[in-house]
VEXDREN-2710 file (C-alpha; in Angstrom, 1 decimal):
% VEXDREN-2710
k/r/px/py/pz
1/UNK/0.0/0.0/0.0
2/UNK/1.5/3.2/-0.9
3/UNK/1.1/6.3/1.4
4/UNK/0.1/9.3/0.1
5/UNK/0.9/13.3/1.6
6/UNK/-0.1/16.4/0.3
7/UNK/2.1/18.5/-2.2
8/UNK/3.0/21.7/-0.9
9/UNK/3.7/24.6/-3.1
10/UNK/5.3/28.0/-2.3
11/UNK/5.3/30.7/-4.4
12/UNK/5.7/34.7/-4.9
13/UNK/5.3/36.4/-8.5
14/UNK/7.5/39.8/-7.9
15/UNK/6.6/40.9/-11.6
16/UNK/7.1/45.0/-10.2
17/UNK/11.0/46.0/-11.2
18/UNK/12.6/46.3/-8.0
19/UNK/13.6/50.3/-8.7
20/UNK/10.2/50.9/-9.6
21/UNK/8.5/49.7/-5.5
22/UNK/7.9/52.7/-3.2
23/UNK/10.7/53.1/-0.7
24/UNK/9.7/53.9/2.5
25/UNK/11.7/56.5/4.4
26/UNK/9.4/57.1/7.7
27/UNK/6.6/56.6/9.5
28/UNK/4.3/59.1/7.5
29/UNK/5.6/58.0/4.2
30/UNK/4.3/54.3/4.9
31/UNK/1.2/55.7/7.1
32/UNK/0.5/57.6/3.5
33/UNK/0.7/54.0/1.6
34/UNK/-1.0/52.0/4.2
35/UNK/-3.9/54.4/3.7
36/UNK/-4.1/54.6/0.1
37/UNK/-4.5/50.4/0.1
38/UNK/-7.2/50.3/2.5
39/UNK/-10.6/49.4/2.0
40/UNK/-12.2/52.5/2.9
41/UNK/-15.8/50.6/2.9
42/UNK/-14.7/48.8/6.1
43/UNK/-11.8/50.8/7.9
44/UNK/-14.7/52.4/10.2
45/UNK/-16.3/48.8/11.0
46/UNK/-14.0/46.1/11.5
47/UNK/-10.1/46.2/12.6
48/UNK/-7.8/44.4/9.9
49/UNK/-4.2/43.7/10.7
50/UNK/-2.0/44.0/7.6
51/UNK/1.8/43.3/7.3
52/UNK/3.7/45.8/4.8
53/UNK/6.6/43.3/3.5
54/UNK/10.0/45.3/2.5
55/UNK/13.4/44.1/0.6
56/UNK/16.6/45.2/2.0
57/UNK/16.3/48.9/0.8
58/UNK/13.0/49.3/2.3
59/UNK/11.3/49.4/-1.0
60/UNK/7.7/47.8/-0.6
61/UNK/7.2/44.0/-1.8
62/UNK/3.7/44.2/-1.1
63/UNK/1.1/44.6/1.3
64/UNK/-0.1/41.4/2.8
65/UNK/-3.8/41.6/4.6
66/UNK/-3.0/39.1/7.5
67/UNK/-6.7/39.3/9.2
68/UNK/-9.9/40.9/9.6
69/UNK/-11.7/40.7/12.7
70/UNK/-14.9/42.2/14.7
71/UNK/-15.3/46.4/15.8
72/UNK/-12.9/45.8/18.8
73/UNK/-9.9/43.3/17.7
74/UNK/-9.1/41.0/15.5
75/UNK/-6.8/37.6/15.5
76/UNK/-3.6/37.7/14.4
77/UNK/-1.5/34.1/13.7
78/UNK/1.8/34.6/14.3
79/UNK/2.8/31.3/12.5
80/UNK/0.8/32.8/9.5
81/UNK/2.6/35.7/9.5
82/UNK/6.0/34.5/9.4
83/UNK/5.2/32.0/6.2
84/UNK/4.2/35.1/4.2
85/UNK/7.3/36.5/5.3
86/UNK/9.4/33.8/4.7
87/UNK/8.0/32.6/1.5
88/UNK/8.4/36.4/-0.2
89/UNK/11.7/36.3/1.1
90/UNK/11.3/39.9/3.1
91/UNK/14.2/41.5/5.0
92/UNK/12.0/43.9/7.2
93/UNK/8.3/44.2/7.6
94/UNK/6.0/46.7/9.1
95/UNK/3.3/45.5/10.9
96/UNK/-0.3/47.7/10.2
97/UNK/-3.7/47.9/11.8
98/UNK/-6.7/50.0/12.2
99/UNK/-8.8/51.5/15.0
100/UNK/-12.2/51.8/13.5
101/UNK/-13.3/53.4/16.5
102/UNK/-10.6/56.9/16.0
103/UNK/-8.7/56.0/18.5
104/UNK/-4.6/56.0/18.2
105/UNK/-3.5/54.6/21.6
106/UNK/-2.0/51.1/21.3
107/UNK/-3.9/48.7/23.8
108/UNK/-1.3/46.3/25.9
109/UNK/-2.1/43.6/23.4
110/UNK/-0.9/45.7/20.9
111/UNK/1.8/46.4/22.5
112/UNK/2.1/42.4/23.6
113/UNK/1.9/41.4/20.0
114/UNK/4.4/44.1/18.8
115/UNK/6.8/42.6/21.0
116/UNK/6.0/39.0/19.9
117/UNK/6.6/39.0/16.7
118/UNK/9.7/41.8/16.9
119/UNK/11.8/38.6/19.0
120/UNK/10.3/36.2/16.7
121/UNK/11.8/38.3/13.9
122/UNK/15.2/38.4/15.4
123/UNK/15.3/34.5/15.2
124/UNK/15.2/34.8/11.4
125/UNK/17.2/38.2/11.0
126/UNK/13.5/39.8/10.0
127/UNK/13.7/43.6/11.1
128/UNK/10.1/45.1/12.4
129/UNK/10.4/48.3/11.5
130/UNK/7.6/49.9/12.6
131/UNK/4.0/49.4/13.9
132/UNK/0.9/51.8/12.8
133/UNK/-1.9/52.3/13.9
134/UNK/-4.3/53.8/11.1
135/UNK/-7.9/55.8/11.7
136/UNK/-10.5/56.4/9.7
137/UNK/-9.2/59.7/8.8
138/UNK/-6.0/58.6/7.5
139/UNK/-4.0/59.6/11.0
140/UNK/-1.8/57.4/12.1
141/UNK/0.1/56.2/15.3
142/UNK/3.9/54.8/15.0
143/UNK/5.2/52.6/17.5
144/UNK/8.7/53.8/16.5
145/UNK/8.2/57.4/16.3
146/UNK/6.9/56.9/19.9
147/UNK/9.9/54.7/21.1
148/UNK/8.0/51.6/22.0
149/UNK/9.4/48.7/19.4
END
């Protein structure tokens, strides 16, 4: 009898020319980008946790939607994070969410999470650059503007 597993296939289709992807160069200047992707149907209602993937020169792979949850949080995977990571062979990552509710003050999750997935990072030489928070309104809250990554 012959035992049978399940193919696995990995796979990222950079077709963008390299000198060609935004570079980001601060806080606002990926706060700007981060806004311009989102959906703004549903930045008000739900919370959606986003992971901006960079190359070595902080030019923007993509933006990778990681979750969406309810009006108050949503679930983030930290296992599913680090295989988009690691299969688009990112350098550095900045980690997004919204507050639909306005609000720019990180929560001790937040906070809890940042710090999760920075040391899980350092395991795999993955810089976390930077942590927004986005409203509605297109302001925007930086974890490393405010010296707590």
């Amino acid at each position: 009898m012959k035992t049978k597993v399940n193919e696995i296939a990995i796979s990222y289709n950079g077709s963008t020319q390299v000198n060609l992807l935004p570079k980001i160069t601060c806080s606002q200047s990926a706060a700007d980008l981060a806004f311009g992707q989102w959906n703004k149907n549903s930045i008000e209602l739900q919370e959606t946790f986003k992971i901006m993937l960079l190359n070595n020169a902080n030019r923007v792979k993509g933006i990778y939607e990681l979750s969406t949850g309810g009006i108050t949080g949503t679930l983030v995977d930290v296992r599913i994070l680090f295989a988009v990571v690691l299969k688009s062979v990112t350098t550095a990552l900045i980690l997004l969410h919204n507050h639909p509710s306005g609000t720019l003050r990180p929560s001790e999750a937040d906070k809890r999470l940042t710090q999760k997935i920075k040391h899980a990072g350092e395991l795999f030489d993955i810089k976390v650059l930077d942590h927004l928070i986005i409203s509605p309104n297109g302001r925007y809250y930086s974890f490393a503007d405010e010296g707590i990554l």
